[in-house]
C-alpha positions in Angstrom: 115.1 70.1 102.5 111.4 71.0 101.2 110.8 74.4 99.5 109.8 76.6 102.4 113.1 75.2 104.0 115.5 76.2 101.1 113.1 80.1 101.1 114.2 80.2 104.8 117.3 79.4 104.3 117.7 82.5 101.9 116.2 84.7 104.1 118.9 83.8 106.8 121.3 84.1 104.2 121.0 87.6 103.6 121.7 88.2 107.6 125.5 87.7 106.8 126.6 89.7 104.2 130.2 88.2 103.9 128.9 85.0 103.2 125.8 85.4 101.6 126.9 84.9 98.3 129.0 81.4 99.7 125.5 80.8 101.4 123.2 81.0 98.0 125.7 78.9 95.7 125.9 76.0 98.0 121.7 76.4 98.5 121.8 76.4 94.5 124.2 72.9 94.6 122.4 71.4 97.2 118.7 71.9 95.6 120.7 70.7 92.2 121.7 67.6 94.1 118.7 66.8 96.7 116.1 67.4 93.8 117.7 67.6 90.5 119.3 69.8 87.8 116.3 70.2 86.5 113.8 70.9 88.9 112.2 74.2 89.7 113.3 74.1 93.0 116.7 74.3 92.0 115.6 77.2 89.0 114.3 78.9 92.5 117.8 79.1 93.8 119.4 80.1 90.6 116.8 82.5 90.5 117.8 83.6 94.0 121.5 83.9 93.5 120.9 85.9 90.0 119.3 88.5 91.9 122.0 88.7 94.2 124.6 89.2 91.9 122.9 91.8 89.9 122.4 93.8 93.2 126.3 93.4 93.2 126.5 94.4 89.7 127.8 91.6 88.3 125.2 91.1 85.0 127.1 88.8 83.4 127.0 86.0 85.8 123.7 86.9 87.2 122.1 86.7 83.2 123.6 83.3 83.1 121.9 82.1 86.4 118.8 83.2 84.8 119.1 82.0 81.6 119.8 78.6 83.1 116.5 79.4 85.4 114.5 79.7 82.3 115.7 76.8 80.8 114.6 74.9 83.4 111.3 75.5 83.7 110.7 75.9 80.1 111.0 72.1 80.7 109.4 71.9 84.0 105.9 73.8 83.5 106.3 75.0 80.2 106.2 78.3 78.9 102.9 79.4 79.4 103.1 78.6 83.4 103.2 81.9 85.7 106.7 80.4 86.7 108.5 80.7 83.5 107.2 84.3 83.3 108.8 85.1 86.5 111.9 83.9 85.6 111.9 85.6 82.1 110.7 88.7 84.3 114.1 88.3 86.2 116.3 87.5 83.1 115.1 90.7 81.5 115.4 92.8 84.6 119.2 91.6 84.3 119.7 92.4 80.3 117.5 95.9 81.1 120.6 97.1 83.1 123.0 95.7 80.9 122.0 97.9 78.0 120.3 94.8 76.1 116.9 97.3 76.1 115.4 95.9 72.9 116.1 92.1 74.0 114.2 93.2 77.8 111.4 94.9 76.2 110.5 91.7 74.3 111.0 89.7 77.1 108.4 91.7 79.5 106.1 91.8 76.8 105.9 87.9 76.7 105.5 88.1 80.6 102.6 90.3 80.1 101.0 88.2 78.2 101.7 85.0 80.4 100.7 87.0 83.5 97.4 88.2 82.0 96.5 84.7 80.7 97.3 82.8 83.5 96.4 84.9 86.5 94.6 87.9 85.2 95.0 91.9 84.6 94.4 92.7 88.3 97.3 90.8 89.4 100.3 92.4 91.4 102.6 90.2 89.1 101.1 91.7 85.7 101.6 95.1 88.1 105.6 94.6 88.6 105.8 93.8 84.6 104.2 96.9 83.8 106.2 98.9 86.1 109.1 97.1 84.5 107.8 98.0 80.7 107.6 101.6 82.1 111.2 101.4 83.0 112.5 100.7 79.5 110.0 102.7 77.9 112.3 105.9 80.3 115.4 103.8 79.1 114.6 104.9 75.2 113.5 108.2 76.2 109.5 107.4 75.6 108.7 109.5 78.9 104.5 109.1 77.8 104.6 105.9 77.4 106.5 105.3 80.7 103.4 107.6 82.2 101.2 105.7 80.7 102.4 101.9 81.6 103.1 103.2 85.8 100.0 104.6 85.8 98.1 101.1 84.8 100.7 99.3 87.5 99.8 102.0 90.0 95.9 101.6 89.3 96.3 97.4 89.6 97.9 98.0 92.8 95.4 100.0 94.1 92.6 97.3 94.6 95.2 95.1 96.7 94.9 95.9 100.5 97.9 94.5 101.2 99.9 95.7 98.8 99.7 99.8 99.7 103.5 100.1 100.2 104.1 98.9 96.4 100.7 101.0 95.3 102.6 104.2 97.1 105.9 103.2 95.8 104.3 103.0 91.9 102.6 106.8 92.7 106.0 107.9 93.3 107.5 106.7 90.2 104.8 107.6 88.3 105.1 111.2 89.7 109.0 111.2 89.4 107.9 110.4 85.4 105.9 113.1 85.7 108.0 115.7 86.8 110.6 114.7 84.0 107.8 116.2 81.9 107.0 119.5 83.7 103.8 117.9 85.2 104.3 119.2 88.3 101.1 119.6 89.6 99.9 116.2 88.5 102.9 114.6 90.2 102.3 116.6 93.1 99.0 115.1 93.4 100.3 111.6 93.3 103.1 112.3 95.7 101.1 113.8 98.2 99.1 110.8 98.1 102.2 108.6 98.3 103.4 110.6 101.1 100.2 110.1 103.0 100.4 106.1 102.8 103.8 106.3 104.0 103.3 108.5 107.0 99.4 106.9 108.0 99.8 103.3 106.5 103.3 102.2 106.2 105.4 103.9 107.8 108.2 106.6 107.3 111.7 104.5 108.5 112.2 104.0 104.9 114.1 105.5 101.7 111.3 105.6 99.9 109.4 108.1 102.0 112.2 110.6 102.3 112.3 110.2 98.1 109.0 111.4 98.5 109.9 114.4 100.3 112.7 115.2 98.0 110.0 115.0 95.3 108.1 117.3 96.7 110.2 119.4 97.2 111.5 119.7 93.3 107.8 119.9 92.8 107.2 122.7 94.2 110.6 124.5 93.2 108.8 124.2 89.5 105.6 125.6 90.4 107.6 128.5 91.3 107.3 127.9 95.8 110.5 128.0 97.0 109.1 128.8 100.9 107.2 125.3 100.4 109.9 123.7 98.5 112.6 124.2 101.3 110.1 123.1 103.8 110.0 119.8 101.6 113.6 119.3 101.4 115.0 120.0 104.9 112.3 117.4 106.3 113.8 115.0 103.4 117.5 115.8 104.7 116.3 115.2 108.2 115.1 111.8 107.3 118.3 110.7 105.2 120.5 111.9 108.3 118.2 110.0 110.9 118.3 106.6 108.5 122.0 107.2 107.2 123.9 110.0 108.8 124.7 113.4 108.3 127.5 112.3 105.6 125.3 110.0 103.0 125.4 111.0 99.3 121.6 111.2 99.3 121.9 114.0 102.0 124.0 116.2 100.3 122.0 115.9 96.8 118.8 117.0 98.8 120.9 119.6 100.2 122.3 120.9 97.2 118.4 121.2 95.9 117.7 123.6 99.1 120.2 125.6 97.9 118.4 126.3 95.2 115.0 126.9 96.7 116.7 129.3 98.9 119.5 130.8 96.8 117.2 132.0 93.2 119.2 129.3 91.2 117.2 128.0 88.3 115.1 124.9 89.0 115.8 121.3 88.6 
């Protein structure tokens, strides 16, 4: 099979999800034996099954597929090629959650620099590494420079057409930054913003959009509006029942927040 064969392969793969894990190792053995160990179609599919098992939260087995990804291509297109930087992007994603923060933060930083040499500053790539930077920079607590490194992601986004559910997606992380600082008007701001994308652009069937609402809401419970906060939060509830059910963990955290915009609790 070519690339685009094994990519479409994946995407059925994830169709079944008793088997998808069977589905990707044998995709992984049969790139290793169609085109080699050490090709980079068979880093692809490495690449491919470490992502799946860090979405099952197993980090140890997924940080080996992508250490053995990297390896790979350090060979294969060397270490300045956008490739490599995508699989050290992955292998870092993978030691972030692991707790290996210092190791991740290096590793992103090299990214950056492949990223912006190879395919420039404006490029939705150098975007998702800065958006990952922001995330350890919140890992060790440095909530301004997490700000700081979404809002440059955010801006790169912006100036890609085609990319407006990421751009809305970074303006709600930068805003969920934001209100960890007591911005709340700021992060308002972005969120409305976000919110608008979602409901004109993108479209509201997904988790990020009721997020938004739920964000709003905690917005304006710090400004001091609980009438406007509540409004917030029982459309967010409404949303997580209509995607999830009335029983969904996400449901009852929103509602727990409307109890406090409508009881006098302190603010979150």
């Amino acid at each position: 099979m070519e690339q685009r064969e094994y990519l479409a392969a994946v995407d059925r793969a994830y169709g079944d999800a008793a088997t998808v894990e069977d589905v990707l190792r044998e995709l992984a053995e049969q790139s290793a034996r169609e085109h080699g160990e050490e090709s980079p179609l068979h880093a692809s599919m490495l690449s491919e099954l470490g992502g799946y098992l860090r979405g099952a939260g197993r980090f140890r087995e997924s940080e080996d597929c992508f250490l053995r990804a990297v390896d790979i291509l350090r060979s294969a297109v060397g270490e300045g090629h956008p490739d490599y930087a995508t699989a050290l992007n992955n292998l870092a994603g993978t030691r972030r959650v692991m707790g290996k923060t210092e190791q991740a933060r290096e590793d992103f930083l090299r990214c950056l620099d492949i990223y912006g040499e190879t395919l420039g500053v404006g490029h939705v790539l150098y975007a998702a590494c800065l958006n990952n930077l922001s995330l350890v920079a919140l890992d060790t607590g440095e909530l301004d420079q997490a700000v700081e490194l979404m809002a440059r992601a955010a801006a790169v986004l912006s100036i890609h057409p085609d990319c407006r559910d990421e751009y809305a997606t970074a303006m709600a992380n930068l805003a969920g930054l934001e209100l960890k600082l007591g911005r709340s008007a700021e992060a308002e701001e972005h969120l409305l913003q976000a919110r608008d994308i979602y409901e004109n652009e993108v479209g509201t069937g997904t988790p990020h959009y009721y997020m938004i609402l739920n964000s709003l809401g905690i917005a304006r419970l710090q400004q001091g509006d609980r009438a406007g906060a509540a409004g917030y939060l029982r459309q967010a509830a409404g949303e997580v029942e209509r995607l999830y059910g009335p029983d969904h963990p996400e449901r009852r955290k929103i509602l727990r927040h409307l109890q406090i915009a409508q009881g006098g609790e302190e603010a979150p």
